[in-house]
C-alpha positions in Angstrom: -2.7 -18.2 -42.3 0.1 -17.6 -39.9 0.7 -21.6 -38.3 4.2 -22.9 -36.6 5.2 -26.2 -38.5 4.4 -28.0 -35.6 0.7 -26.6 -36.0 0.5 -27.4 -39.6 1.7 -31.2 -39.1 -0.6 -31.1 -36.7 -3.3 -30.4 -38.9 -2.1 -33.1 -41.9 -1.9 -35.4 -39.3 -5.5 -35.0 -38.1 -6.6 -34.8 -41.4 -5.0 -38.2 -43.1 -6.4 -39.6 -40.5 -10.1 -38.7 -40.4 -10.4 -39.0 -44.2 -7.7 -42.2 -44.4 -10.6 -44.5 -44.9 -11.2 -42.0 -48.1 -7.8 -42.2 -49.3 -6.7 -45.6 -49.3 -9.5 -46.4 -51.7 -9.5 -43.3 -53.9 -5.9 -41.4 -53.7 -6.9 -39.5 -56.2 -9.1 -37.2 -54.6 -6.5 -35.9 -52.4 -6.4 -32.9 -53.4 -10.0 -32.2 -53.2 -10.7 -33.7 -49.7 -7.8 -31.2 -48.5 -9.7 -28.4 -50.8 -13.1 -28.9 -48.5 -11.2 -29.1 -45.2 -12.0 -26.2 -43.2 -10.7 -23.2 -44.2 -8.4 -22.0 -41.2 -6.5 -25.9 -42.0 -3.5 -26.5 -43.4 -4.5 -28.6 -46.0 -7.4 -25.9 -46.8 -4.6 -23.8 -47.0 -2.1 -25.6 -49.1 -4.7 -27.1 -51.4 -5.6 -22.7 -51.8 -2.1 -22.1 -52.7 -2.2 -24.9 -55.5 -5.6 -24.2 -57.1 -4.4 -20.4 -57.1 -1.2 -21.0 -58.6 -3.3 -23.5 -61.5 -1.0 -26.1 -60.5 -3.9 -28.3 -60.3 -5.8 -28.9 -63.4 -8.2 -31.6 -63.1 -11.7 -32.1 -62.2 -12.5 -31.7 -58.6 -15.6 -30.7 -57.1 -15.6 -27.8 -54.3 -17.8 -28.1 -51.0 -19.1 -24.5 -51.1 -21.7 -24.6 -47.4 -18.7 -26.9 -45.7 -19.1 -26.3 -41.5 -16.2 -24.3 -40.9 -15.4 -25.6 -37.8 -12.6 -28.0 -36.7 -14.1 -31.8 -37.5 -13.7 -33.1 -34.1 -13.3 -36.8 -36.2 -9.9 -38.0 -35.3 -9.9 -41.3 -37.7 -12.9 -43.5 -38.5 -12.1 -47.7 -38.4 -12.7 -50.0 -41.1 -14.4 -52.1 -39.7 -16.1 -55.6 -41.5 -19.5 -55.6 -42.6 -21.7 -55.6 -39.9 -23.2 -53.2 -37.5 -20.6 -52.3 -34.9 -22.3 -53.9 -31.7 -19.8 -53.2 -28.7 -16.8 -50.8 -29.0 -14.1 -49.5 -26.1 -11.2 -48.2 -25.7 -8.8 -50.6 -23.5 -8.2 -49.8 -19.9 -4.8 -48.4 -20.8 -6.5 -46.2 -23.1 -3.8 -47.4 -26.0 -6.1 -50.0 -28.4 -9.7 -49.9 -29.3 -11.9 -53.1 -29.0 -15.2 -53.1 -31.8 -17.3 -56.0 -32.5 -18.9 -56.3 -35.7 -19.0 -59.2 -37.6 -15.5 -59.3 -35.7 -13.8 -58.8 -32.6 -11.5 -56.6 -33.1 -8.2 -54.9 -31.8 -6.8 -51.2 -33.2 -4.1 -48.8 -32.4 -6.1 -46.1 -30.6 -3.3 -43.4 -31.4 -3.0 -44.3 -35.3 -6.5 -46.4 -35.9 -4.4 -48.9 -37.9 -5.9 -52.6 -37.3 -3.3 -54.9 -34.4 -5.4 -58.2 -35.3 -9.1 -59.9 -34.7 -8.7 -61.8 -31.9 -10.1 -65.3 -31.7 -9.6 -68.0 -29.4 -6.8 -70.4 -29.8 -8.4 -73.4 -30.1 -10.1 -72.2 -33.5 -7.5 -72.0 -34.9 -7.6 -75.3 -36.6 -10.6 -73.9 -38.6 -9.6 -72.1 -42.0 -12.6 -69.2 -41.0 -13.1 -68.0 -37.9 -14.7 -65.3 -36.5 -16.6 -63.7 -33.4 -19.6 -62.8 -34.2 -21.6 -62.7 -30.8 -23.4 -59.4 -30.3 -22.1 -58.8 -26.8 -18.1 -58.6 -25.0 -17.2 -57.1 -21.6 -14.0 -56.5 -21.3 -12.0 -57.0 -17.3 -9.9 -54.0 -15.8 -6.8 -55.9 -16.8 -7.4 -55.3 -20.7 -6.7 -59.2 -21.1 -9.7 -60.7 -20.2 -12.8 -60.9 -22.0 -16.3 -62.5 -22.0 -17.9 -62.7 -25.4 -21.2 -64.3 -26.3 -20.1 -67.3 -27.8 -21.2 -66.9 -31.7 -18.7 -67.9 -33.5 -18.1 -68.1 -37.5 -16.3 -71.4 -39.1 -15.9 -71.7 -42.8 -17.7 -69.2 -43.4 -21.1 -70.4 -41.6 -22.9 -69.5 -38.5 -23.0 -71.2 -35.7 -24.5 -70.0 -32.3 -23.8 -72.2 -29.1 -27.1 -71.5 -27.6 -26.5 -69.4 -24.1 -22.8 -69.7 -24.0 -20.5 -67.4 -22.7 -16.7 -67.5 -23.2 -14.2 -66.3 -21.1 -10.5 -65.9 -22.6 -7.3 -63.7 -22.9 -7.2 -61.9 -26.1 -3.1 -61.2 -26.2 -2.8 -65.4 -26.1 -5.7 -66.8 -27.5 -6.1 -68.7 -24.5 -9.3 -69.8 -23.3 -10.4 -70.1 -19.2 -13.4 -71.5 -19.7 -16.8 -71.8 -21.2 -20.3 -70.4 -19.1 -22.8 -72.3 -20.4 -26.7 -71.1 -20.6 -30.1 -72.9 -21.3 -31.1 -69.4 -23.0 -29.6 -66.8 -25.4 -27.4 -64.3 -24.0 -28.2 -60.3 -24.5 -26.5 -58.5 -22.3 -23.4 -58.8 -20.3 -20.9 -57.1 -17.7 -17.8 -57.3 -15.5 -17.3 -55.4 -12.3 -14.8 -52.6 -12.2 -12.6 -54.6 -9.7 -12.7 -57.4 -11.7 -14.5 -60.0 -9.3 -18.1 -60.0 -11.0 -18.9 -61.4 -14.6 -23.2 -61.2 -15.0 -24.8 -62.8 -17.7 -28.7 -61.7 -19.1 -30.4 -63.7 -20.8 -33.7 -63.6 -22.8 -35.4 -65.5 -20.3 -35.3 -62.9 -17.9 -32.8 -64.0 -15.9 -29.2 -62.7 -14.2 -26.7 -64.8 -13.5 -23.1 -63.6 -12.1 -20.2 -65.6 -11.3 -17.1 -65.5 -9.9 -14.4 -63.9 -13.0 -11.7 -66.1 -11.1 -13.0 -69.3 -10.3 -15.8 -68.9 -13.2 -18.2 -70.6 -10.4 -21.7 -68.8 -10.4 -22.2 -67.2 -7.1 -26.0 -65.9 -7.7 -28.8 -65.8 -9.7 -31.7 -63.1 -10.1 -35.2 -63.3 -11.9 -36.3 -60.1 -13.5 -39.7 -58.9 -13.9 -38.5 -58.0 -17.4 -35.8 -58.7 -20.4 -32.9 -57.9 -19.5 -31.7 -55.0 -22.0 -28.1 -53.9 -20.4 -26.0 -54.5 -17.1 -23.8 -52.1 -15.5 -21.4 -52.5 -12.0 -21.2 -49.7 -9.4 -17.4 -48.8 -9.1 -16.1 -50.6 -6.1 -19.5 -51.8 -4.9 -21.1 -55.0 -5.5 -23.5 -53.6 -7.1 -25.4 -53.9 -10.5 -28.0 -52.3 -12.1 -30.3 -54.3 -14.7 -31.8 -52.0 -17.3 -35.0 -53.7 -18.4 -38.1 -53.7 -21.4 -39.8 -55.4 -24.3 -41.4 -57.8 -23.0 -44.2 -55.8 -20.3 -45.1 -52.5 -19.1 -42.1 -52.7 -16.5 -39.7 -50.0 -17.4 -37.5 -49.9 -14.5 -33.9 -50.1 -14.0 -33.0 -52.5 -11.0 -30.1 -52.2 -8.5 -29.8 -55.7 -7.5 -26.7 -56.1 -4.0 -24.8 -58.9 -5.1 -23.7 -60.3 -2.2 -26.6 -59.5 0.0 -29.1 -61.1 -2.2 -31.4 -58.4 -2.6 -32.8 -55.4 -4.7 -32.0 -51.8 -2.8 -34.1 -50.2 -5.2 -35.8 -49.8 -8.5 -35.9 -46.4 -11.2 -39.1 -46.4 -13.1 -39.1 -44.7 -16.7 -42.3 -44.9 -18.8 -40.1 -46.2 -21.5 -37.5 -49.1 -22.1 -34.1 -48.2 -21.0 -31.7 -49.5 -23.2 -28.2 -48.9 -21.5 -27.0 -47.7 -18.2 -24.1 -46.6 -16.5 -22.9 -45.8 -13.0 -20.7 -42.4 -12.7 -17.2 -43.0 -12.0 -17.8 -42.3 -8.0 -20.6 -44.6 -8.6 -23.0 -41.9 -6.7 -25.1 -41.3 -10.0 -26.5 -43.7 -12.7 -27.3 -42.5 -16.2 -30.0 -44.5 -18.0 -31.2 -44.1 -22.0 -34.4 -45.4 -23.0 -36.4 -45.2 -25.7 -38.6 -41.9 -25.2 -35.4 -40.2 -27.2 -34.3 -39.1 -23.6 -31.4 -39.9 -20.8 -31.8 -39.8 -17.0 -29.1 -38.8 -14.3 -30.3 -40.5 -11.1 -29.2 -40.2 -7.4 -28.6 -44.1 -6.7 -28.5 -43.5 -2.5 -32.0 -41.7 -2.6 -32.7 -43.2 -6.1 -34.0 -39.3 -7.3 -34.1 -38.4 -10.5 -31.3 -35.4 -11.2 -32.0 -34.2 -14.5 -33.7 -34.8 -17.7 -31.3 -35.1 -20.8 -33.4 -34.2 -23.7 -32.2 -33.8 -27.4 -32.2 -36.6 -29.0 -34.9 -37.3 -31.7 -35.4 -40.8 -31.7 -34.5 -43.5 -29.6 -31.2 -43.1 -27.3 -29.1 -46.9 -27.4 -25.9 -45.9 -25.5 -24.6 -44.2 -22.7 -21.0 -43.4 -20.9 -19.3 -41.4 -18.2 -15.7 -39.8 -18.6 -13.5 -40.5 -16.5 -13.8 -37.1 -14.1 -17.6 -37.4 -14.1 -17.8 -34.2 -15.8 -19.7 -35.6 -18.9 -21.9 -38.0 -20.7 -21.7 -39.0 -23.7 -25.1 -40.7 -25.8 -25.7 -42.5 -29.4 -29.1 -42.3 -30.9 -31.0 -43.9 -33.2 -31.2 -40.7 -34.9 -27.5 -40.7 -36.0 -26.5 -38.3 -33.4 -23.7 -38.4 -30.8 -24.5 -35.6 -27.9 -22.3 -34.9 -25.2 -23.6 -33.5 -21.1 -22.8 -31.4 -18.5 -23.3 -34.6 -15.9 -23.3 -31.5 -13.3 -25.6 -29.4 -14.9 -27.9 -31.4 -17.1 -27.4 -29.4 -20.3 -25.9 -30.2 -23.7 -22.2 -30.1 -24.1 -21.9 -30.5 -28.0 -23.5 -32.9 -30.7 -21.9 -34.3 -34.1 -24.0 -35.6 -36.7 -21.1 -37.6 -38.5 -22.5 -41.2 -38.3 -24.3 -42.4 -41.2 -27.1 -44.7 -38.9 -28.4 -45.6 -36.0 -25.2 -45.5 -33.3 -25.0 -48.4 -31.4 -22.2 -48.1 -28.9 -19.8 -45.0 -27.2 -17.2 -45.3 -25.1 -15.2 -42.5 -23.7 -11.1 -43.3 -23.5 -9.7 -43.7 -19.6 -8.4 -40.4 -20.1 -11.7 -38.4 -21.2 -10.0 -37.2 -24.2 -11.4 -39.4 -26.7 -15.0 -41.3 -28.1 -15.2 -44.2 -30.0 -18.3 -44.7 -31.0 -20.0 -47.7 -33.5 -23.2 -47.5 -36.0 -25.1 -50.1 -37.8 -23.3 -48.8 -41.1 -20.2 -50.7 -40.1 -18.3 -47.4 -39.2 -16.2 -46.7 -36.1 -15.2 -43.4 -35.3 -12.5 -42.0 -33.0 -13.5 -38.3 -31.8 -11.7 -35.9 -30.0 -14.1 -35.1 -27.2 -13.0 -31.3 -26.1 -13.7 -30.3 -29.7 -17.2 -31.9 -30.2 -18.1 -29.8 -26.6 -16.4 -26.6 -28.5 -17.6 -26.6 -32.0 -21.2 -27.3 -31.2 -23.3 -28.7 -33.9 -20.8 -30.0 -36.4 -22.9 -31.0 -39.3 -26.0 -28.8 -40.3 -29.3 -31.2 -38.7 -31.8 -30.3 -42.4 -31.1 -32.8 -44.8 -32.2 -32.1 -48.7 -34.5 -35.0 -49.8 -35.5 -33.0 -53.0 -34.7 -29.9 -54.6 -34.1 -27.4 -57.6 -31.7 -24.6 -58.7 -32.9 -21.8 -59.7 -33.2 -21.1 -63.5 -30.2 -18.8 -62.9 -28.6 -21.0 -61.0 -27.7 -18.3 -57.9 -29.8 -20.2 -55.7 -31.0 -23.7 -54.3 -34.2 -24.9 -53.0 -34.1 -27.8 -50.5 -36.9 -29.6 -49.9 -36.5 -31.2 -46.1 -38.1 -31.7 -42.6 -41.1 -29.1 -42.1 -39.5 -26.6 -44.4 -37.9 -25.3 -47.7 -34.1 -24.0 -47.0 -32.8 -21.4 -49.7 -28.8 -21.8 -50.2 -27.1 -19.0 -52.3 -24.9 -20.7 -54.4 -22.2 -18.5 -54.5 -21.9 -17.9 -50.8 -23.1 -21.5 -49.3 -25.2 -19.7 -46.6 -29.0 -20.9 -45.6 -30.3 -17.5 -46.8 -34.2 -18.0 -46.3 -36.1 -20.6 -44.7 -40.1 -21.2 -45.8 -42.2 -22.9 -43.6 -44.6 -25.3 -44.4 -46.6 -27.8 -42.9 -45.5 -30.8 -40.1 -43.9 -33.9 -42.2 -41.8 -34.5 -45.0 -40.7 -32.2 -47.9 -39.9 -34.2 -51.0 -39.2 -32.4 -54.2 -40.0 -28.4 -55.3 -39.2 -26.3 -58.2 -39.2 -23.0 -59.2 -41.2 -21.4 -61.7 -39.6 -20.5 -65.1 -39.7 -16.5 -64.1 -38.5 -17.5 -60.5 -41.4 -15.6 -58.9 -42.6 -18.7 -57.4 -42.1 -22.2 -55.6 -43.4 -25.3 -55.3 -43.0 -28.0 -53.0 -44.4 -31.6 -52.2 -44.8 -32.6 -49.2 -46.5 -35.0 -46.6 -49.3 -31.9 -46.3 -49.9 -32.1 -50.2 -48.7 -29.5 -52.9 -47.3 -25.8 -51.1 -47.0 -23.0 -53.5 -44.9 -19.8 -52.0 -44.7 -16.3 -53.4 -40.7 -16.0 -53.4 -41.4 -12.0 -53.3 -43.1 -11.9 -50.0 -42.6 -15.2 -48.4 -46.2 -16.2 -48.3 -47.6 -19.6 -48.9 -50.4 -19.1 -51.5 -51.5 -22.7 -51.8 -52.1 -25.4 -49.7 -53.9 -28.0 -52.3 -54.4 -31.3 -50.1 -54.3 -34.7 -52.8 -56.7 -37.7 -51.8 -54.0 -40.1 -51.8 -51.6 -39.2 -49.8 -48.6 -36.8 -49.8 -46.9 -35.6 -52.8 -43.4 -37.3 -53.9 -42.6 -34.6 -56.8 -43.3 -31.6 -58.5 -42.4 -29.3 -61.5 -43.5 -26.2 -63.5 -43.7 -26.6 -67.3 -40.9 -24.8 -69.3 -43.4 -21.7 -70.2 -44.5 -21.8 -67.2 -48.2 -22.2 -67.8 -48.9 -25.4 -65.9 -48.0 -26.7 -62.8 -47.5 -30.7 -61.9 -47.9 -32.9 -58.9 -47.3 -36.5 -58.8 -48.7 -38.0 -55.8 -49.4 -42.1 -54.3 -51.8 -43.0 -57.0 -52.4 -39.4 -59.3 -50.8 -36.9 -61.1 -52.3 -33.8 -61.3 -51.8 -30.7 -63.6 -52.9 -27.1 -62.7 -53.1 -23.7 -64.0 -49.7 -22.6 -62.7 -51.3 -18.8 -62.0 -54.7 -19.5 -61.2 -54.4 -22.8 -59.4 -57.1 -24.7 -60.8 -57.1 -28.4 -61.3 -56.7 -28.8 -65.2 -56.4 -32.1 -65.3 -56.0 -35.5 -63.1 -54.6 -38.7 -64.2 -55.6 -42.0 -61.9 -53.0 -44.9 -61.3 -53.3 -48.4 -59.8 -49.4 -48.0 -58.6 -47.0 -45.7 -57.6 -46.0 -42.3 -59.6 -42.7 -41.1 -58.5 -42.0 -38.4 -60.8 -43.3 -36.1 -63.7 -42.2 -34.4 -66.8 -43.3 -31.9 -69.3 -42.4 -32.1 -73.0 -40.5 -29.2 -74.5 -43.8 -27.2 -75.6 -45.3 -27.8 -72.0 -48.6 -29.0 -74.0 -48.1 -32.7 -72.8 -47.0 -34.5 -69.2 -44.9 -37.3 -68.6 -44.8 -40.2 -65.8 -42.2 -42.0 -63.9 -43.8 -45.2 -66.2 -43.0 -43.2 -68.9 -46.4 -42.5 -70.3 -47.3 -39.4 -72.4 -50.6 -37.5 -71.7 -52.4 -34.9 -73.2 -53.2 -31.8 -71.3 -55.8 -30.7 -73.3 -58.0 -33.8 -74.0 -56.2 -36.3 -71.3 -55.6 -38.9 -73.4 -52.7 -41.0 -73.2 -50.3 -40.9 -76.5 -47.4 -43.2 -75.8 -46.1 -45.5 -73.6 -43.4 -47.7 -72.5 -43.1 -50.6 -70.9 -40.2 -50.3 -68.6 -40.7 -53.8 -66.6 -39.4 -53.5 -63.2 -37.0 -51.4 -64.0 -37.3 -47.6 -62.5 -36.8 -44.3 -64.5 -35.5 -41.8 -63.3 -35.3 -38.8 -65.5 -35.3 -37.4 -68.9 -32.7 -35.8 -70.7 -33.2 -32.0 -71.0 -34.1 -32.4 -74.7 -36.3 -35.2 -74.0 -34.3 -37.6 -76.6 -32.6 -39.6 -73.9 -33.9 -41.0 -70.0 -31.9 -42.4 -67.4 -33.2 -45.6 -65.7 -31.7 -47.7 -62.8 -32.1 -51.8 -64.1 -32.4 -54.5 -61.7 -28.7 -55.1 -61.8 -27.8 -51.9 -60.0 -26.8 -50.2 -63.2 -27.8 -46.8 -64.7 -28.4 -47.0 -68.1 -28.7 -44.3 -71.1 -31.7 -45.1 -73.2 -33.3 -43.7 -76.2 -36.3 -42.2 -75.2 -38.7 -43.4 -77.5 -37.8 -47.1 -78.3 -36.5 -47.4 -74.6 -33.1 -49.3 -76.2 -29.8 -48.9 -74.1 -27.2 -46.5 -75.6 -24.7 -46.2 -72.5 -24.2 -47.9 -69.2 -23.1 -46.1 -66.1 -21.3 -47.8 -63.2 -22.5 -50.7 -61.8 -21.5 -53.3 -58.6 -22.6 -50.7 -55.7 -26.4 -49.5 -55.1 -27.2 -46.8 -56.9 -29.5 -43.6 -55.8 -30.7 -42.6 -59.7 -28.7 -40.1 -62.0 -29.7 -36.6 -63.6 -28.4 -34.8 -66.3 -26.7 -31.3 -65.9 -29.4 -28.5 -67.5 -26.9 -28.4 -71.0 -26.6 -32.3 -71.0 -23.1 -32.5 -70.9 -22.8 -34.4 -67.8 -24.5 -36.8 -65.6 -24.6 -37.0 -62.0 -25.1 -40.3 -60.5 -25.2 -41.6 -56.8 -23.2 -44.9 -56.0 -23.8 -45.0 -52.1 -22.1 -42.4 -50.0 -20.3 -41.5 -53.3 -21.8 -38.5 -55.8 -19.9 -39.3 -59.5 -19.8 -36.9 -62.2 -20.0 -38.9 -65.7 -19.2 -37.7 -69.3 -23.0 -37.9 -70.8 -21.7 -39.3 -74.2 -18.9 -41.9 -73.1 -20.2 -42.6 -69.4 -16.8 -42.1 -68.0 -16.4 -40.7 -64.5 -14.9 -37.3 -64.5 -14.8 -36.3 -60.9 -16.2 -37.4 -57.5 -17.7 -36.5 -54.1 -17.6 -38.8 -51.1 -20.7 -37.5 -48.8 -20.9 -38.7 -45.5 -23.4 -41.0 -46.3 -25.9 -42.7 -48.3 -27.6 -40.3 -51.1 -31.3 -39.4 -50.6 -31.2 -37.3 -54.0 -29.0 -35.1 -56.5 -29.8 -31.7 -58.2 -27.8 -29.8 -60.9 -27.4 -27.0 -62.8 -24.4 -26.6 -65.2 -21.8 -25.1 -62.5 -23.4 -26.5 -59.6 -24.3 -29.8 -57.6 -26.2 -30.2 -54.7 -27.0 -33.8 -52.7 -28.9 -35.3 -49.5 -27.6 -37.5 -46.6 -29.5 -37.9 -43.5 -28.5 -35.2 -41.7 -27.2 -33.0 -44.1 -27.5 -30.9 -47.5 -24.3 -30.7 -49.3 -24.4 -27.7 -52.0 -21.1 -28.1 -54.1 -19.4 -26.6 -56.9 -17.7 -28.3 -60.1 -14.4 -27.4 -61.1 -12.1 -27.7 -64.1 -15.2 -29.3 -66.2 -14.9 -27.0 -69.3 -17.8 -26.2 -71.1 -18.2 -29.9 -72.9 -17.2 -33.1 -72.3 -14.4 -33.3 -74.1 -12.4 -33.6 -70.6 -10.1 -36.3 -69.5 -11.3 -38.6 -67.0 -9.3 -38.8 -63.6 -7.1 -42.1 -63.7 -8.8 -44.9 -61.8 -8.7 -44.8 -57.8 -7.2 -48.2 -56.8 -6.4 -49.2 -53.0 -3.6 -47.8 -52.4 -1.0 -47.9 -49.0 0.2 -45.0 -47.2 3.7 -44.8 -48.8 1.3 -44.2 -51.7 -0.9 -41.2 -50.0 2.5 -39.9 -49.2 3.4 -39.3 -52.6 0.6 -37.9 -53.4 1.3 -35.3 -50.6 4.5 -34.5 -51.9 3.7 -34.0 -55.4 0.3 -32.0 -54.6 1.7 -29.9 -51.5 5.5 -29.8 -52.0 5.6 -32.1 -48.3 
């Protein structure tokens, strides 16, 4: 890689800032976020130079299907606990206003928190905090309206349909709008004369930002979902839904009194927003689609279609060249505004996006989800790199016995990953739904999926589906060959049936009153095993041991069958002999955890805590290495060299390193917060920097 210095500082500067939020909690891993940057990056690079060199010796785990693209993530906020409501940059374009469970105020160059601004006559309470789910911010960058929810000592209180109006450098507040109703939605004009109010009543008020005198009032037909001002015009357009079958957006004249028009959708429209001339609106509504409308003729331009669930946000850069939309399907998409067609999408977020703002300049997103995350983007290289994360996401899967290849059970299909390579080398189609689980026959001939259709069998020579079995109760949550390879099982809603893994015919069905998540064979595949941890006969179907696990869940055995990993009620995974069901070994603890599995030779366990994948010593428990995904685990497969996991959105196939063939490894040191002097350390000693 030949890159000026400049270039390279570049890149360790973009890159300490998109993974900061990584960092300061877990400095240790360093190395290993810099190891699964894209290749072409400095860090990549660096990170290349010390692995090759065996300068760095300790456990790390290697992103092997990474996008090798350039993350268009400029920094992600840490923002408080909440869903991020409202988030924008401020009309300077230099701080970044969110509003979670706070309002509050960031550096937009460096994303390092200024302060949470709250009025100044709360100041007298020990707790206070801004917890409305609404703010408009004036052109001034002073200014703001917020619904008035505040937080004191800790509790809740909401002033019932008040709106506050203050200065967020002083504290200082101008006065107090009060309502008889609840406030949703609210707005202030681009010139700064116009604050409006919705309310769940159906009803807009606007008054004057100045004098704070209301100056009109208007009754929708409909709640009141979001407001918007035309640039320089008086002007506003109230998107509507809920409550009827009325899905129009209204442009109501301010100062003449009177509606010049109404946009019917079919659908509630959940935000609006006028282009920067104010010529064109764009509206997002809940058929997973945006509208670009003509406001003089009130036409309808183009059809923005993408999205796969319901679209909550909506903005216009500053030249009018783009949109820019957050989904309830995770997604942030960008538009040709001129053309109609998709500019770029990023699958980063880890839910439903709430809020989007472009910066003044068009150079930047911010954008807000309901997982308490903020991100910063850099806009020109979500409309260059495309699709930044891959859409399939692996809810259930299997290596195969050689380990060269992964099956991932998703949305409609079965992807095949080579392991060495990290490409999507075959795809196998199934059925419309959900694929949960598969697994390949012992000889590798063969696979088997569940799925919302039932059980899918597929010849791996050819490609064909050769079975098709439909369950009465539902779809099928797992599946698994016996080790010889003579039977075949499917646990389904309320049954767990066992067929002749060549011939296909039901050998044997097993009736439950509640759920069966999972199966298991026992070493000389004669007898099956439940997620209650029940032991049937094949042969004669009777049951020969059982149990009782409580409320607690288990999740899988050990490969020799001694041992089974279960998840207790307090959020713990726990080691347990798998006969007498007594704890030998506790894993983690304090965050939510997604079930463990044991690597194929037992020497390790892989466990999800959250967005985090941890590798664990199988005798001691001790973590050994760790993988932050970019969200929430839906499941975790191993073999003895290879890890794979499922976020929404995404299937990460990943490779351990620096392991050693038993678990006789040191642990990494513990990951404390740490500050930036400390990361900077780190970069020295790891990169020579």
């Amino acid at each position: 890689m030949n890159q000026t210095p400049h270039a390279q500082i570049e890149d360790w500067s973009t890159f300490i800032k998109a993974d900061g939020h990584i960092l300061s909690r877990a400095p240790g891993l360093l190395f290993q976020q810099a190891a699964n940057q894209p290749t072409f990056t400095a860090p990549a690079a660096a990170a290349a130079r010390e692995w090759q060199a065996g300068r760095f010796r300790r456990p790390w785990i290697r992103w092997v299907n990474k996008p090798d693209v350039r993350d268009p993530v400029l920094f992600t906020l840490a923002c408080t606990d909440y869903w991020i409501h409202e988030c924008c940059f401020t009309p300077d374009g230099s701080k970044i206003l969110t509003l979670g469970h706070d309002l509050q105020l960031w550096n937009a160059e460096t994303g390092e928190l200024i302060r949470n601004p709250v009025p100044s006559d709360w100041a007298n309470h020990d707790v206070v905090r801004v917890t409305g789910t609404a703010f408009a911010l004036a052109p001034d960058g002073r200014t703001i309206a917020t619904d008035d929810s505040t937080g004191i000592g800790g509790n809740t209180i909401r002033v019932n349909g008040a709106v506050r109006v203050w200065d967020i450098e002083t504290g200082d507040t101008l006065g107090v709008l009060e309502h008889d109703d609840i406030i949703l939605t609210l707005a202030i004009s681009t010139y700064g004369c116009y604050l409006a109010t919705g309310t769940e009543k159906m009803t807009v008020r606007v008054f004057d930002v100045h004098t704070l005198q209301e100056v009109k009032r208007f009754t929708h037909s409909n709640r009141p979902t979001a407001l918007a001002f035309s640039p320089g015009r008086p002007v506003l357009a109230v998107c509507s839904g809920d409550y009827n079958s009325r899905y129009e957006v209204a442009l109501w004249d301010v100062e003449k009194d009177a509606v010049t028009g109404n946009l019917v959708h079919t659908k509630d429209v959940y935000d609006c927003a006028f282009s920067p001339d104010g010529n064109r609106l764009v509206t997002a509504c809940t058929d997973n689609s945006l509208y670009i409308w003509d406001v003089s003729s009130q036409s309808k331009l183009f059809d923005l279609v993408g999205h796969t669930s319901w679209v909550r946000h909506c903005d216009w850069s500053s030249d009018g060249k783009l949109i820019v939309s957050g989904g309830a399907d995770y997604e942030l998409r960008l538009w040709n505004a001129e053309t109609g067609e998709a500019a770029g999408v990023a699958s980063n977020h880890t839910s439903e996006v709430f809020s989007c703002a472009f910066s003044p300049d068009g150079r930047r997103i911010v954008s807000g989800d309901q997982d308490q995350t903020a991100i910063v983007w850099d806009a020109s290289a979500i409309s260059s790199s495309g699709r930044v994360r891959q859409r399939k996401e692996m809810r259930g899967g299997d290596f195969s016995h050689d380990a060269a290849e992964l099956a991932a059970a998703s949305s409609g299909c079965v992807e095949l990953w080579s392991a060495a390579s990290g490409k999507n080398t075959r795809t196998l189609f199934g059925e419309k739904g959900d694929h949960y689980d598969c697994s390949y026959s012992p000889d590798g001939s063969r696979l088997a999926a569940g799925s919302d259709s039932g059980l899918l069998v597929w010849d791996l020579k050819t490609g064909d589906r050769i079975l098709t079995m439909r369950v009465s109760d539902g779809h099928v949550d797992s599946c698994l060959y016996s080790p010889d390879g003579r039977w075949l099982a499917a646990a389904a809603t309320s049954s767990l049936t066992v067929l002749d893994a060549k011939t296909h015919r039901v050998a044997r069905v097993i009736s439950y009153d509640r759920g069966i998540h999972w199966c298991a064979f026992s070493l000389d595949s004669n007898r099956v095993i439940d997620s209650h941890l029940q032991m049937w006969d094949i042969a004669t179907g009777q049951r020969i041991s059982s149990i009782g696990l409580d409320k607690n869940y288990a999740w899988e055995y050990s490969p020799d069958r001694t041992r089974v990993l279960i998840t207790r009620q307090d959020k713990t995974l726990s080691v347990a002999d798998a006969t007498t069901c007594k704890t030998l070994l506790v894993i983690g603890g304090g965050a939510r955890l997604y079930g463990g599995t044991y690597t194929p030779d037992q020497h390790w366990i892989a466990a999800g805590l959250g967005q985090d994948l941890g590798v664990y010593n199988a005798d001691s428990g001790k973590e050994v290495a760790r993988f932050v995904a970019g969200g929430p685990l839906l499941c975790i497969v191993t073999s003895n060299t290879h890890l794979a996991c499922g976020t929404r959105g995404m299937t990460y196939l990943l490779e351990m390193h620096g392991l050693g063939d038993s678990p006789e490894e040191p642990s990494p040191p513990a990951c404390p917060a740490t500050s930036t002097s400390r990361v900077s350390r780190f970069l020295r000693t790891f990169f020579g920097l």
